[in-house]
C-alpha positions in Angstrom: 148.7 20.6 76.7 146.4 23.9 76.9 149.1 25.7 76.0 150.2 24.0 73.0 146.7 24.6 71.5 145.8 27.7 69.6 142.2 28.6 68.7 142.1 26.8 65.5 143.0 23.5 66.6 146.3 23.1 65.8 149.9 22.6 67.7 151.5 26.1 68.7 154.0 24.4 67.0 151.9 24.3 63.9 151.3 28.1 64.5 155.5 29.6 65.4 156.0 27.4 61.6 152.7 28.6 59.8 154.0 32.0 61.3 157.4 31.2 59.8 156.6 30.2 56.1 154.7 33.2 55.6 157.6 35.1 56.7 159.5 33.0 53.7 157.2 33.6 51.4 157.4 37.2 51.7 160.8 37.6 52.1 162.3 34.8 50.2 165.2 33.4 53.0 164.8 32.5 56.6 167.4 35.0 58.1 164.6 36.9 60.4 167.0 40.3 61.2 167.0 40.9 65.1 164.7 44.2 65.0 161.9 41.8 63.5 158.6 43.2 65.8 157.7 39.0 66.2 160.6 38.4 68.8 158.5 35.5 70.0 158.8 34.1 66.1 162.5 34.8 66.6 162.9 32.3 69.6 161.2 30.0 68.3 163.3 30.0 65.0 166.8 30.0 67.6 165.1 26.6 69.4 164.5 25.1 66.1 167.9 25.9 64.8 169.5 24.4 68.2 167.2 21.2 67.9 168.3 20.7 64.7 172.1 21.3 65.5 171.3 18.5 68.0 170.0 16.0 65.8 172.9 16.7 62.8 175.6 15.6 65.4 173.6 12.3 66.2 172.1 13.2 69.3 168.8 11.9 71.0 165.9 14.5 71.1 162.7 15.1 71.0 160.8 16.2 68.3 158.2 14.6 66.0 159.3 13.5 62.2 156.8 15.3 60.8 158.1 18.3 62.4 161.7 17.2 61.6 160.7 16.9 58.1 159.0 20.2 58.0 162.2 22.1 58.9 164.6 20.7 57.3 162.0 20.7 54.0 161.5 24.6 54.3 165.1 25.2 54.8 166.1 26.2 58.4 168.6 23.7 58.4 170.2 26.4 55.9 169.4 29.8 57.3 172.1 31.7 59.3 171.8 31.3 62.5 169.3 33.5 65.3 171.6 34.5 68.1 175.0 32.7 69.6 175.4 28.5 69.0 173.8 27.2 72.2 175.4 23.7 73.1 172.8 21.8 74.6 172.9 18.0 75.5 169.6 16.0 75.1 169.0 16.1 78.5 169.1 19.8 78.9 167.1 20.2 75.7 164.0 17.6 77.1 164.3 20.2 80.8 164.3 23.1 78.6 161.6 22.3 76.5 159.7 19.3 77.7 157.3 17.8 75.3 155.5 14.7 75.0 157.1 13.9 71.4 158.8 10.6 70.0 162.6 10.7 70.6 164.7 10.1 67.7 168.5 9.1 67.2 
């Protein structure tokens, strides 16, 4: 939970997509190129993408609608794609990237 806080209260979460929008509001698109110097933003941006891959072929995951809502509202559902299609059941998803969020689907 620590490491999910940053120093100004909010998720990480809130920080990789605060991080993120900024980046489209400079830039205009979502499609980060691979020599961007925030390679942490980067992986962030691939797990996002894969999550939401996920959720548009009706799998389980977890995530909160808020969060859900935030993606899909600022458009990464729609941005090419960070690095190779990673096929990823639910399961694998909740070992890879455990959370404490609601499961949807």
């Amino acid at each position: 939970l620590l490491l999910q806080k940053r120093l100004g209260g909010g998720s990480l979460w809130d920080n990789y997509f605060e991080r993120l929008a900024m980046f489209k509001a400079a830039e205009g698109h979502l499609n980060i190129p691979d020599d961007y110097p925030d390679k942490s933003l980067l992986m962030w941006l691939s797990r996002q993408q894969d999550i939401l891959h996920l959720y548009s072929a009706g799998q389980p995951l977890e995530i909160l609608p808020t969060q859900l809502k935030k993606l899909i509202a600022i458009g990464v559902c729609e941005s090419k794609r960070v690095g190779p299609a990673v096929k990823m059941s639910s399961r694998t998803m909740k070992r890879k990237f455990p959370s404490k969020k609601v499961v949807l689907g």
